[in-house]
PQR file with spaces between the fields and no chain letter, atoms N, CA, C, O and H, PARSE charges and radii, in Angstrom:
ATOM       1  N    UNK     1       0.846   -1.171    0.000 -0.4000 1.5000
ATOM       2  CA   UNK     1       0.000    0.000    0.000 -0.0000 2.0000
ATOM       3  C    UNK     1       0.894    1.237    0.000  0.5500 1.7000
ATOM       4  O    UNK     1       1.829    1.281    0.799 -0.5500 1.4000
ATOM       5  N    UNK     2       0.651    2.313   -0.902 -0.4000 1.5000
ATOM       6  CA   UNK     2       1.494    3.261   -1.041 -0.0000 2.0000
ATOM       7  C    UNK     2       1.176    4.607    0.342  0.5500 1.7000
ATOM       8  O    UNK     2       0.116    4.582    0.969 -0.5500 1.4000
ATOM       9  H    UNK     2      -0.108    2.277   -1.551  0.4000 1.0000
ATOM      10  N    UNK     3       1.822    5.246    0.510 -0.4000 1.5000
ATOM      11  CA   UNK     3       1.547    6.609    1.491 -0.0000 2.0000
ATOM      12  C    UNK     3       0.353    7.272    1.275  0.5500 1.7000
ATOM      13  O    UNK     3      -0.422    7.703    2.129 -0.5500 1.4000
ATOM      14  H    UNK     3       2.682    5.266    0.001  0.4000 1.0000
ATOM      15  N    UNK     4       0.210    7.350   -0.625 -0.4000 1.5000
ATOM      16  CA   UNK     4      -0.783    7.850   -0.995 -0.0000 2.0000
ATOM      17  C    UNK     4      -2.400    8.006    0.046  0.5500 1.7000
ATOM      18  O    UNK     4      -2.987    8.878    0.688 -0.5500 1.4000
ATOM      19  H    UNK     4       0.840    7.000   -1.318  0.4000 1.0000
ATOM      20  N    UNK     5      -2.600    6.333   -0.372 -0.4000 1.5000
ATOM      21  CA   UNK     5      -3.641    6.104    0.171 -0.0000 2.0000
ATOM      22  C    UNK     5      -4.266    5.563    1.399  0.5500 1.7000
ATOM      23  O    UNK     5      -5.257    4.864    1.610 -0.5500 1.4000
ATOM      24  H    UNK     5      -2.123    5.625   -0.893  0.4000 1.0000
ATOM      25  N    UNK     6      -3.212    6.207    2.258 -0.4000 1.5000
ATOM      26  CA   UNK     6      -3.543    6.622    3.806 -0.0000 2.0000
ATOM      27  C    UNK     6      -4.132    7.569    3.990  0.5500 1.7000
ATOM      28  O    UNK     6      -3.877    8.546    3.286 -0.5500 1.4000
ATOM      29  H    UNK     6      -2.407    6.775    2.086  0.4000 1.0000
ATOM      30  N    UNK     7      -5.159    7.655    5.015 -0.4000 1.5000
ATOM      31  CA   UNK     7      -5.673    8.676    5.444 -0.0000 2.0000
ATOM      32  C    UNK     7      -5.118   10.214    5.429  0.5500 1.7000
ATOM      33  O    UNK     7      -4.019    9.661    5.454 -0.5500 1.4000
ATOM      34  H    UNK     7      -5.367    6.861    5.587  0.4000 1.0000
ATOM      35  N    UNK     8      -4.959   10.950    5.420 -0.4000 1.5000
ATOM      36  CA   UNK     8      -4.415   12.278    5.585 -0.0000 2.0000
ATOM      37  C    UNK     8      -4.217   12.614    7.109  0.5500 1.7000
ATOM      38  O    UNK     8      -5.387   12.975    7.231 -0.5500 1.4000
ATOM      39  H    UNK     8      -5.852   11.399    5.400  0.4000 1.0000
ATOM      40  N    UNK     9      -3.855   12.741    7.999 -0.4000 1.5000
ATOM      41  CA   UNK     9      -3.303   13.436    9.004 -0.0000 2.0000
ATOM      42  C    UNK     9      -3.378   14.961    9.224  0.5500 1.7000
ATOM      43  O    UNK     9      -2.492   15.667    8.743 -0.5500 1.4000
ATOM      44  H    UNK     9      -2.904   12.448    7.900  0.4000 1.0000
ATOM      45  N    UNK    10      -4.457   15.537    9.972 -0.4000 1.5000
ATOM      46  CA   UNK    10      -4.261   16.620   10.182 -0.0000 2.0000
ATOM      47  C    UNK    10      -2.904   17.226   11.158  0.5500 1.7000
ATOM      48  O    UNK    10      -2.632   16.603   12.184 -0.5500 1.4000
ATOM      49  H    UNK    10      -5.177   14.964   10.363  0.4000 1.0000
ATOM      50  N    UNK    11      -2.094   18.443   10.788 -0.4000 1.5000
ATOM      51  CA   UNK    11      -1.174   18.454   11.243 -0.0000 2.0000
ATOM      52  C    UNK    11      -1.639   19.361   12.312  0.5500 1.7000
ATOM      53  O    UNK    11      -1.149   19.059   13.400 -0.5500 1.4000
ATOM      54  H    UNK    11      -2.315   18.949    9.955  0.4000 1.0000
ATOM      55  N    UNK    12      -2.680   20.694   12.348 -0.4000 1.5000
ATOM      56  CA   UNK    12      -2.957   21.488   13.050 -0.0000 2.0000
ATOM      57  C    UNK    12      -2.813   21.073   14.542  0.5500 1.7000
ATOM      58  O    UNK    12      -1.808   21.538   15.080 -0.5500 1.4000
ATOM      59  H    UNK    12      -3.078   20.939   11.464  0.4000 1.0000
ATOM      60  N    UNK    13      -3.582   20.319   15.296 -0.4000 1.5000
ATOM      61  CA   UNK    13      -3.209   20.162   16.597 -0.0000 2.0000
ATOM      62  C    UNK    13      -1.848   20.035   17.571  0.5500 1.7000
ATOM      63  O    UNK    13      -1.567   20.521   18.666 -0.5500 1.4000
ATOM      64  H    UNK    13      -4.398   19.942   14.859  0.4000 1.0000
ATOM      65  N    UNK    14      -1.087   19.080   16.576 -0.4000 1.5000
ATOM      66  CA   UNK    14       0.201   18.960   16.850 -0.0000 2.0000
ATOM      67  C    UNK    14       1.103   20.615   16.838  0.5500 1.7000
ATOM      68  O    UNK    14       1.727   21.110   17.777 -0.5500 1.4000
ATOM      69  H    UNK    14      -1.316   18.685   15.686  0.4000 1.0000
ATOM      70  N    UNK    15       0.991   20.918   16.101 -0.4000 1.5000
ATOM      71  CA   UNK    15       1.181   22.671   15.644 -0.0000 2.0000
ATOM      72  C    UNK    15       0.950   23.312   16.497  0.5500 1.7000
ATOM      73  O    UNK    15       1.975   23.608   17.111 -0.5500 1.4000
ATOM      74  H    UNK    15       0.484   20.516   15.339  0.4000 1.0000
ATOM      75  N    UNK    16      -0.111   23.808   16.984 -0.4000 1.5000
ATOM      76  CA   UNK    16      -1.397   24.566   18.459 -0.0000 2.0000
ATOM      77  C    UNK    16      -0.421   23.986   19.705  0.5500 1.7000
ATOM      78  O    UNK    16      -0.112   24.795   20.580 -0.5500 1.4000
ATOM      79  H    UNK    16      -0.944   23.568   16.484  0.4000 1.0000
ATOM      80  N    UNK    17      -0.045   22.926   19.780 -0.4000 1.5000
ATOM      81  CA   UNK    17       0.340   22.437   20.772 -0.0000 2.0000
ATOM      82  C    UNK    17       1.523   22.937   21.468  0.5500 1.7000
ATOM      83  O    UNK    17       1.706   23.245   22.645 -0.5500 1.4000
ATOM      84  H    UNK    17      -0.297   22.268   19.070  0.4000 1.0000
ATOM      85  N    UNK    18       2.555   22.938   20.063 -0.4000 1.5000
ATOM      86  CA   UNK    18       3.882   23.268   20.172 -0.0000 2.0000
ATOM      87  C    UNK    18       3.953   25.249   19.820  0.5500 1.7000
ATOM      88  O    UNK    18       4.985   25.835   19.495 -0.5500 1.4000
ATOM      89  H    UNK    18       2.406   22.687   19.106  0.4000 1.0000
ATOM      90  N    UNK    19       2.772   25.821   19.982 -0.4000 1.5000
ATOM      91  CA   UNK    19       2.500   27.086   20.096 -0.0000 2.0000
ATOM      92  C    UNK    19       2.407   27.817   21.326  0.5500 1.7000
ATOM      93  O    UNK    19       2.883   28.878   21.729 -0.5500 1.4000
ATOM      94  H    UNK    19       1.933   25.344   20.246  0.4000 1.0000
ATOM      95  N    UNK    20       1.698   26.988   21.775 -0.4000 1.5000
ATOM      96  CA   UNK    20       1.384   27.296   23.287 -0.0000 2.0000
ATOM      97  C    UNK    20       2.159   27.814   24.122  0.5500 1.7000
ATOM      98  O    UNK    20       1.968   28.838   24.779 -0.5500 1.4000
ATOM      99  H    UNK    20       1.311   26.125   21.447  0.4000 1.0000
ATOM     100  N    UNK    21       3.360   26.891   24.123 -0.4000 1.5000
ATOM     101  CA   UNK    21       4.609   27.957   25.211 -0.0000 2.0000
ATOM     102  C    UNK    21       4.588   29.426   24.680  0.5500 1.7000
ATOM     103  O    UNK    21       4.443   30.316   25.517 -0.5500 1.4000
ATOM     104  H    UNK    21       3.515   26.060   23.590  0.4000 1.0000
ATOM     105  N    UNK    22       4.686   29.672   23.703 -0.4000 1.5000
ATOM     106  CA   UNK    22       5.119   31.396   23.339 -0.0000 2.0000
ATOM     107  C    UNK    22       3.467   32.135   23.662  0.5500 1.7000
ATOM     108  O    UNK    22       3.321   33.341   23.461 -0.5500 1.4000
ATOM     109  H    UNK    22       4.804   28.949   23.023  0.4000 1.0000
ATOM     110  N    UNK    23       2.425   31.369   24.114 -0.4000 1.5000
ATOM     111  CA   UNK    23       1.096   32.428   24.613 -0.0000 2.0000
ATOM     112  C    UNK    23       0.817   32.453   26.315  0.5500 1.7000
ATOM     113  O    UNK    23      -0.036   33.008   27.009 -0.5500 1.4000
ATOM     114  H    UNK    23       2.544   30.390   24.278  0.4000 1.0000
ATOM     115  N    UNK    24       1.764   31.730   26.560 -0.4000 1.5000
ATOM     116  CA   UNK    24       2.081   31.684   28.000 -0.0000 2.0000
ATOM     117  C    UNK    24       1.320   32.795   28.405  0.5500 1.7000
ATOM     118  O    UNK    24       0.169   32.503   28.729 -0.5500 1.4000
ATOM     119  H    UNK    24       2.457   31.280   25.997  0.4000 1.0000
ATOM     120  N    UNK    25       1.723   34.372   28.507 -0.4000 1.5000
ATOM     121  CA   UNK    25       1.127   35.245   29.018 -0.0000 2.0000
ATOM     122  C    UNK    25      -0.164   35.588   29.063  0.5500 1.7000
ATOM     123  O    UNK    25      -0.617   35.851   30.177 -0.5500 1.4000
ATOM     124  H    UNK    25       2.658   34.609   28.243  0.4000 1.0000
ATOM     125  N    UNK    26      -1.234   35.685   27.665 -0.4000 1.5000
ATOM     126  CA   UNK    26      -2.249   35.335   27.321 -0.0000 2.0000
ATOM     127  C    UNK    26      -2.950   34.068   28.274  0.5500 1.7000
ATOM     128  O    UNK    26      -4.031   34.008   28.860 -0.5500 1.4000
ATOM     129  H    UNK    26      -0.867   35.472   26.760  0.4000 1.0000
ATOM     130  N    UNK    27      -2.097   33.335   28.175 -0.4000 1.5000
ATOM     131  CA   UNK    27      -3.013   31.859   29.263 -0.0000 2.0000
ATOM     132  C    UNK    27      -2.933   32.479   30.739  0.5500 1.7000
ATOM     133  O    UNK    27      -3.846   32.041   31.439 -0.5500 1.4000
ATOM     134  H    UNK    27      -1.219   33.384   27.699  0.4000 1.0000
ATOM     135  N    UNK    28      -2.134   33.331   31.366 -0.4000 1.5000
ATOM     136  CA   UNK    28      -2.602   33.333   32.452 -0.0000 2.0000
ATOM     137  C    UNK    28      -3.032   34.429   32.922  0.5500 1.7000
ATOM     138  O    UNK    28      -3.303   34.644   34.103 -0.5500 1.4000
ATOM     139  H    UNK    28      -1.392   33.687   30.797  0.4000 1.0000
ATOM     140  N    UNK    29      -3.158   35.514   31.617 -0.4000 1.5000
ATOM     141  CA   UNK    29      -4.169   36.076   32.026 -0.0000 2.0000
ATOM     142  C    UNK    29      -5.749   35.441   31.832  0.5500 1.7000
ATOM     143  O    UNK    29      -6.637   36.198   32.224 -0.5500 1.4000
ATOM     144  H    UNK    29      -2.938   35.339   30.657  0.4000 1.0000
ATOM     145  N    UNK    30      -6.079   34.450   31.404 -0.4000 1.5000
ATOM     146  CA   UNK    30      -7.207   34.081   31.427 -0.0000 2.0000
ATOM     147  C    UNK    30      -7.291   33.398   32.246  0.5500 1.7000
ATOM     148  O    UNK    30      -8.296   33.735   32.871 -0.5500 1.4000
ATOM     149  H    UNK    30      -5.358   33.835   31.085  0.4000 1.0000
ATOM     150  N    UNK    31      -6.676   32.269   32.860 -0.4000 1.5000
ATOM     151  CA   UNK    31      -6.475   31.806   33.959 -0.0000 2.0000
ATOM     152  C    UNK    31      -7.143   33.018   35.145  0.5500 1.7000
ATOM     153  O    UNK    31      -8.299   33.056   35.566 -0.5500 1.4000
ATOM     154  H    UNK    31      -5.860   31.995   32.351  0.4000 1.0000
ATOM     155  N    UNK    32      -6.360   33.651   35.381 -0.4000 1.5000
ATOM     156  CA   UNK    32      -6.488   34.970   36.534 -0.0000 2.0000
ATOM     157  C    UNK    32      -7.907   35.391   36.519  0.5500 1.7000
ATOM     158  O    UNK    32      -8.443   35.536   37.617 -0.5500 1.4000
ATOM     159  H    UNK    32      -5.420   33.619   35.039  0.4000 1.0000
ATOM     160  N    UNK    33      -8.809   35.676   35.127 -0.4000 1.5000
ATOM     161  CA   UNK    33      -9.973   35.994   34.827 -0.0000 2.0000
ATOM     162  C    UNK    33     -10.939   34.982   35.253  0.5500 1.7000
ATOM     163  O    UNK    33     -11.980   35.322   35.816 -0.5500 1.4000
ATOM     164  H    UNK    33      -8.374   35.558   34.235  0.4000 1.0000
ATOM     165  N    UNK    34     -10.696   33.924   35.050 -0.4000 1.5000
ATOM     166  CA   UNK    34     -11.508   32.780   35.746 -0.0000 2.0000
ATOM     167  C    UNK    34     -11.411   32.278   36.776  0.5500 1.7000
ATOM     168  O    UNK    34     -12.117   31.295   37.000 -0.5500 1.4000
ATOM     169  H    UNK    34      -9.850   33.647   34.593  0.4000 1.0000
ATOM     170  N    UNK    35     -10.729   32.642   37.533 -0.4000 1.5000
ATOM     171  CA   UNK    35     -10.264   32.928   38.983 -0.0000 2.0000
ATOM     172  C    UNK    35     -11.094   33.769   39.612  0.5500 1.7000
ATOM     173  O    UNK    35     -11.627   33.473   40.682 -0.5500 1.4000
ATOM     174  H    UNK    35     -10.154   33.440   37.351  0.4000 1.0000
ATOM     175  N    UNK    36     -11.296   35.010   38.936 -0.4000 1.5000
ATOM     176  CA   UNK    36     -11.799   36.249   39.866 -0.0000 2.0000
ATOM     177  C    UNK    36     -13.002   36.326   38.984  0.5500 1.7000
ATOM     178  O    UNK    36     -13.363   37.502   39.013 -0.5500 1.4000
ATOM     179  H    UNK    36     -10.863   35.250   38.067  0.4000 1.0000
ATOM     180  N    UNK    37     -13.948   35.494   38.062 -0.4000 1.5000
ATOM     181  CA   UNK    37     -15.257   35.332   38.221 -0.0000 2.0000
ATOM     182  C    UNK    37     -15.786   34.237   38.634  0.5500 1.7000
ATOM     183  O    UNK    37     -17.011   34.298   38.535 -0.5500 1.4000
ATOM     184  H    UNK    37     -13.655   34.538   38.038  0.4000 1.0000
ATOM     185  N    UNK    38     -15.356   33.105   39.119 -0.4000 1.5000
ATOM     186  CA   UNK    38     -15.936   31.787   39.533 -0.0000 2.0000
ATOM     187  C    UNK    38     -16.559   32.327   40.649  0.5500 1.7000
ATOM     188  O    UNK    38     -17.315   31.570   41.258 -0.5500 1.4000
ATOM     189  H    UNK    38     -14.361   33.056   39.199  0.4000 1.0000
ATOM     190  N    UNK    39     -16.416   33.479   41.065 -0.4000 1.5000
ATOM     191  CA   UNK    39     -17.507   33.324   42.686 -0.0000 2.0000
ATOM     192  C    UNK    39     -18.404   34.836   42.163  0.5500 1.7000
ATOM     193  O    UNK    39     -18.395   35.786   42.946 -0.5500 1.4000
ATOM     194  H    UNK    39     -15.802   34.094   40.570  0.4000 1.0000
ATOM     195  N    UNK    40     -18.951   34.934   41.176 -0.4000 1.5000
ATOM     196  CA   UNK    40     -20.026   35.364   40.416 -0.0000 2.0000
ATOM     197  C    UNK    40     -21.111   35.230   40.421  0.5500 1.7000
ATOM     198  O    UNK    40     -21.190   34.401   39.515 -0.5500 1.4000
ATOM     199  H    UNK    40     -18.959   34.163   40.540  0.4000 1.0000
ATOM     200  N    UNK    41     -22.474   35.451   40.856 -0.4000 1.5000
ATOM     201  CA   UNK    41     -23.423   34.656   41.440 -0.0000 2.0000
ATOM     202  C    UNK    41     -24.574   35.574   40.561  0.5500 1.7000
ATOM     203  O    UNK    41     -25.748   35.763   40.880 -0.5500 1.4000
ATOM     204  H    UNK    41     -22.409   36.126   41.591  0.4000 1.0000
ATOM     205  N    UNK    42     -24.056   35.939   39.690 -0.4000 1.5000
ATOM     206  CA   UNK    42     -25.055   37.361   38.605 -0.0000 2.0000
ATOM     207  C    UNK    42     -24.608   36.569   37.445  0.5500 1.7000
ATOM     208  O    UNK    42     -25.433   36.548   36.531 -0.5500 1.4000
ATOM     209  H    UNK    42     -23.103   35.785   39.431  0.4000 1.0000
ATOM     210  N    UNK    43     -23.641   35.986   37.264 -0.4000 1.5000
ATOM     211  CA   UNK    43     -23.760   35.637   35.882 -0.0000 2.0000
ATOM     212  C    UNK    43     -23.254   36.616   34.696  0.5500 1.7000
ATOM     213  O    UNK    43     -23.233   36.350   33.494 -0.5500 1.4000
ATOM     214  H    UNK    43     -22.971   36.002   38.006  0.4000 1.0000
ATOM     215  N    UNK    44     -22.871   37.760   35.303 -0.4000 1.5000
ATOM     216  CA   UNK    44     -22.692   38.998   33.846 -0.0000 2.0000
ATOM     217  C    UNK    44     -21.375   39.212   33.761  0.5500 1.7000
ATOM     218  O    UNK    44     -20.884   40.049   33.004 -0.5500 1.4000
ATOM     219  H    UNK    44     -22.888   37.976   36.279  0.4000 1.0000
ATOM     220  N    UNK    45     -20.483   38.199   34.814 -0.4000 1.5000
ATOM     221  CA   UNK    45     -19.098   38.537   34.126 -0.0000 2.0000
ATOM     222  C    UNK    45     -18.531   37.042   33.660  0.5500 1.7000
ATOM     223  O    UNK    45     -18.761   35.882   34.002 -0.5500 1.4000
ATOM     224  H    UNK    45     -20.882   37.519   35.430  0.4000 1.0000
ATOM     225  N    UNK    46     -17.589   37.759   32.611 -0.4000 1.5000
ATOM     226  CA   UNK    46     -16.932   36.612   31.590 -0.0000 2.0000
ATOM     227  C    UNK    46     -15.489   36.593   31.472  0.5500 1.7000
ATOM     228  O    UNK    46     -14.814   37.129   32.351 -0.5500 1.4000
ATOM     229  H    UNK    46     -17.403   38.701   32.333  0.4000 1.0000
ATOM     230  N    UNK    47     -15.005   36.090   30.579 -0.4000 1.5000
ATOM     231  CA   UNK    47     -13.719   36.359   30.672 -0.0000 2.0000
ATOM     232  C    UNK    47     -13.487   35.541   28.782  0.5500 1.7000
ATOM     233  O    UNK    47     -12.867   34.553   28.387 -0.5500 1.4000
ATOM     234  H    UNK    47     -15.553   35.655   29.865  0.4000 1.0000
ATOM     235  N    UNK    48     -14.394   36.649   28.037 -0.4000 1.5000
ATOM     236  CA   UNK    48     -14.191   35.799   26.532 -0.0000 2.0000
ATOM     237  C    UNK    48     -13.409   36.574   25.864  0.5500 1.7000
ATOM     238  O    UNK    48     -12.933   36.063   24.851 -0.5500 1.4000
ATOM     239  H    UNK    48     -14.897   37.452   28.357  0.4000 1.0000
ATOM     240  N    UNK    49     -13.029   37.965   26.160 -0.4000 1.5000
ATOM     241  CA   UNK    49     -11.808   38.653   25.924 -0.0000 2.0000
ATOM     242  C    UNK    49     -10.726   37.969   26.070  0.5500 1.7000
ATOM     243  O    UNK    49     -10.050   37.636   25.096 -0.5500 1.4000
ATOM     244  H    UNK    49     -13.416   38.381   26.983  0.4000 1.0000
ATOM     245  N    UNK    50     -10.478   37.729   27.039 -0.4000 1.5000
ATOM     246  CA   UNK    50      -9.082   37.059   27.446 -0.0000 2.0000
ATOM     247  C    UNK    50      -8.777   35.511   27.053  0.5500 1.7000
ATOM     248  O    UNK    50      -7.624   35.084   27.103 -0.5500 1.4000
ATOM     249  H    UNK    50     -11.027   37.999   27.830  0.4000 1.0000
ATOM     250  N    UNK    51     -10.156   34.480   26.556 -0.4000 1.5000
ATOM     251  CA   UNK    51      -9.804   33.656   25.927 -0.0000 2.0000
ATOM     252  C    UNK    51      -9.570   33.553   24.430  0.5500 1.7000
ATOM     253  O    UNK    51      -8.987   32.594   23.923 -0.5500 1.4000
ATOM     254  H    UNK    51     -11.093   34.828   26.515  0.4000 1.0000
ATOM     255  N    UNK    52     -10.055   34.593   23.737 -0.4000 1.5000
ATOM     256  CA   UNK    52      -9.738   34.998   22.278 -0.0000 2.0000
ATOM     257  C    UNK    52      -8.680   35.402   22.443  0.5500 1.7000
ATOM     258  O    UNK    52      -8.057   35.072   21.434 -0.5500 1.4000
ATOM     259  H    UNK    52     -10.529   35.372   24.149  0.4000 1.0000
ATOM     260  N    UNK    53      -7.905   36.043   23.234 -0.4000 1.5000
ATOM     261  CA   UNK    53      -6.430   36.510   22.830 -0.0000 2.0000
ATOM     262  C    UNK    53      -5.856   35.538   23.033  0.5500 1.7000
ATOM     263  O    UNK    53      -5.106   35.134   22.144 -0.5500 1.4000
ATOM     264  H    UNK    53      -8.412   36.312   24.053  0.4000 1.0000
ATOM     265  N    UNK    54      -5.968   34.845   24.169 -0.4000 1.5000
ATOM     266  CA   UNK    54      -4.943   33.488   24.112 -0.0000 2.0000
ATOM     267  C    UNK    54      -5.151   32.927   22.529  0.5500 1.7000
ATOM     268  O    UNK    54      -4.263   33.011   21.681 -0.5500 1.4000
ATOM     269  H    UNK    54      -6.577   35.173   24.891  0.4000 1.0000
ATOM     270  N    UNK    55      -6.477   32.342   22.290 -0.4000 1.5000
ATOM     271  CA   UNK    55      -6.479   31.427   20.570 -0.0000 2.0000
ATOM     272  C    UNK    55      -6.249   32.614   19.724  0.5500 1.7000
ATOM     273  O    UNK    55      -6.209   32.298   18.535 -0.5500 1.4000
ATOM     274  H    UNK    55      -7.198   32.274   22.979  0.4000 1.0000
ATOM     275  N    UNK    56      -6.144   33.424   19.863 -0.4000 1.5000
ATOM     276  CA   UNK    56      -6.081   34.281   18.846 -0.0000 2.0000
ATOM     277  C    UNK    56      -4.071   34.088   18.698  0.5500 1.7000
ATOM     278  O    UNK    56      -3.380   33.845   17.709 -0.5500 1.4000
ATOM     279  H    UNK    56      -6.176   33.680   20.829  0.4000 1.0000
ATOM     280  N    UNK    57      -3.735   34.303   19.979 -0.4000 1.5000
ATOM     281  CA   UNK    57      -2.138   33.830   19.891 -0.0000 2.0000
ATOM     282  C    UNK    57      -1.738   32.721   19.654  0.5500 1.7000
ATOM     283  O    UNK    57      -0.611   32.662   19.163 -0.5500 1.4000
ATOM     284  H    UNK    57      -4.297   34.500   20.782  0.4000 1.0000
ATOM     285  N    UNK    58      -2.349   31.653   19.857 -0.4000 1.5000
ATOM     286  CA   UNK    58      -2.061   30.186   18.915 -0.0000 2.0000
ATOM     287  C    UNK    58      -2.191   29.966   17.836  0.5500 1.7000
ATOM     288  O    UNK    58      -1.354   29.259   17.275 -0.5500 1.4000
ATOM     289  H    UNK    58      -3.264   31.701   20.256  0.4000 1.0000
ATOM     290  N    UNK    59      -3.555   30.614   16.960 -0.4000 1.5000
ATOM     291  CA   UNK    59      -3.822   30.715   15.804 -0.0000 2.0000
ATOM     292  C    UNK    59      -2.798   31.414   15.200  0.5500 1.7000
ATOM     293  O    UNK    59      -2.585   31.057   14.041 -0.5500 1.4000
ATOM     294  H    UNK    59      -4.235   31.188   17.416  0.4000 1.0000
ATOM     295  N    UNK    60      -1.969   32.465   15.706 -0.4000 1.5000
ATOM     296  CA   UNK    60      -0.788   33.501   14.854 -0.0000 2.0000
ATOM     297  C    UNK    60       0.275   32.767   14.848  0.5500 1.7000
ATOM     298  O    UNK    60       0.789   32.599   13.743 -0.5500 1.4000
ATOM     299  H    UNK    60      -2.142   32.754   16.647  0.4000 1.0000
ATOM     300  N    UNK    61       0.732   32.309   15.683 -0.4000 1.5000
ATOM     301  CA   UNK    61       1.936   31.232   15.705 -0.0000 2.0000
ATOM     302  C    UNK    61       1.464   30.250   14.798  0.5500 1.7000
ATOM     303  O    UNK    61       1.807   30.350   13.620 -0.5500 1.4000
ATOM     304  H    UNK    61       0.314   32.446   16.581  0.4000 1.0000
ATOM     305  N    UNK    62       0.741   29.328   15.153 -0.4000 1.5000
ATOM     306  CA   UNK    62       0.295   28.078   13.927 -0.0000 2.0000
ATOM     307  C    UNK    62      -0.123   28.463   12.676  0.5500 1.7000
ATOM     308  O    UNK    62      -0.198   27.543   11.861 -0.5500 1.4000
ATOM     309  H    UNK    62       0.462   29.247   16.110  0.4000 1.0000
ATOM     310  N    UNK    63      -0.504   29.889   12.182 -0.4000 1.5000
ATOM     311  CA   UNK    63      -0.964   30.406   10.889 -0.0000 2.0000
ATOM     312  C    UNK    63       0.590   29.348    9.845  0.5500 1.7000
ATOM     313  O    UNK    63       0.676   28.288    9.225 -0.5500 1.4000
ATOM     314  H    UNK    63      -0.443   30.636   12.845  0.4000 1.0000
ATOM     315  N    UNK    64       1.462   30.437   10.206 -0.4000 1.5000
ATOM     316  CA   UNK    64       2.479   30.321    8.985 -0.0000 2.0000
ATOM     317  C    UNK    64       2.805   28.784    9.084  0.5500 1.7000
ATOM     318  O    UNK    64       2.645   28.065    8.098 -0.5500 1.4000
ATOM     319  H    UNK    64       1.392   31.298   10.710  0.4000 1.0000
ATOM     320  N    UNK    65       3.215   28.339   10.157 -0.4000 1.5000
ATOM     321  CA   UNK    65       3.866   26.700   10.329 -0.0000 2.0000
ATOM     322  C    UNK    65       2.433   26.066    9.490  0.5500 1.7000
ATOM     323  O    UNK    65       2.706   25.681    8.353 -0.5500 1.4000
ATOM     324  H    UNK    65       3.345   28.924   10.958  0.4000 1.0000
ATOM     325  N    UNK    66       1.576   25.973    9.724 -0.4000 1.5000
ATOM     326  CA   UNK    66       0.180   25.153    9.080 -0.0000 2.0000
ATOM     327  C    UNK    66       0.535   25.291    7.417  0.5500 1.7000
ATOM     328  O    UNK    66       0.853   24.390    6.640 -0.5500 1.4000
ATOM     329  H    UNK    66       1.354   26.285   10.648  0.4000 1.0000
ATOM     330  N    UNK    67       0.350   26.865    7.134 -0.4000 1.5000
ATOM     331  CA   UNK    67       0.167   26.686    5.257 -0.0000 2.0000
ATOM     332  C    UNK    67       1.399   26.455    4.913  0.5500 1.7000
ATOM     333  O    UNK    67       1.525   26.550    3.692 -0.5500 1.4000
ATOM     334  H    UNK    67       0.092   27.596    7.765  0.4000 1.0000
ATOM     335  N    UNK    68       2.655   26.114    5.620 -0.4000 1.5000
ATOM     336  CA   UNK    68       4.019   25.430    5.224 -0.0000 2.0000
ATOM     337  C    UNK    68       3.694   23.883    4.544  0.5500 1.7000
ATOM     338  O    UNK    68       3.825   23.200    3.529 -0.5500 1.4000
ATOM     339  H    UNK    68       2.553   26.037    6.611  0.4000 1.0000
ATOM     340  N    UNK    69       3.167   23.901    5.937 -0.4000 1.5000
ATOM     341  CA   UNK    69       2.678   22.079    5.505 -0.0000 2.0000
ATOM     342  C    UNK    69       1.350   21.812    4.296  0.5500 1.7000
ATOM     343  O    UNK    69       1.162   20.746    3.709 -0.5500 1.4000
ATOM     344  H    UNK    69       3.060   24.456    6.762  0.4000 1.0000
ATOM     345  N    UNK    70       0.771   22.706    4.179 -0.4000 1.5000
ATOM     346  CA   UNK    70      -0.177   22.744    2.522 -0.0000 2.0000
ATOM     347  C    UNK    70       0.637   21.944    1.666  0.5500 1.7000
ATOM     348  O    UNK    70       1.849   22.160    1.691 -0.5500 1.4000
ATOM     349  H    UNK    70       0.925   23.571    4.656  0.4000 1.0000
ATOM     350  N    UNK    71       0.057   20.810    0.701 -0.4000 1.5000
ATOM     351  CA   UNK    71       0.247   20.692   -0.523 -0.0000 2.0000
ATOM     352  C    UNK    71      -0.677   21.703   -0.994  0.5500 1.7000
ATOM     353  O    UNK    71      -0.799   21.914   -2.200 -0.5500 1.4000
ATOM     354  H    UNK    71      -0.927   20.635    0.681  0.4000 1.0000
């Protein structure tokens, strides 16, 4: 059986993964945010700012490494 006709392998996760150390800062500020709303009892605070910047910083790191790996 040739390579060909193996499944395809998404590479993205593996990628995201090895991103992560460089959003370090981003993670704990969200960390910190979910910290200081878990005892919230209104419900009106969030912390979805601070989890978009973290993926938003994984997604920028994994952008270029991902369309490397494009055929």
């Amino acid at each position: 059986m040739s390579d060909d006709a193996e499944d395809p392998v998404d590479p993205k996760p593996e990628i995201e993964e090895n991103c992560k150390p460089k959003c370090v800062k981003q993670l704990l500020q969200y960390q910190a945010c979910t910290k200081r709303v878990e005892d919230d009892d209104t419900g009106s605070k969030h912390c979805t700012g601070q989890y978009f910047d973290y993926w938003g910083c994984i997604d920028k790191c994994a952008a270029t490494k991902l369309f490397n790996k494009l055929k």
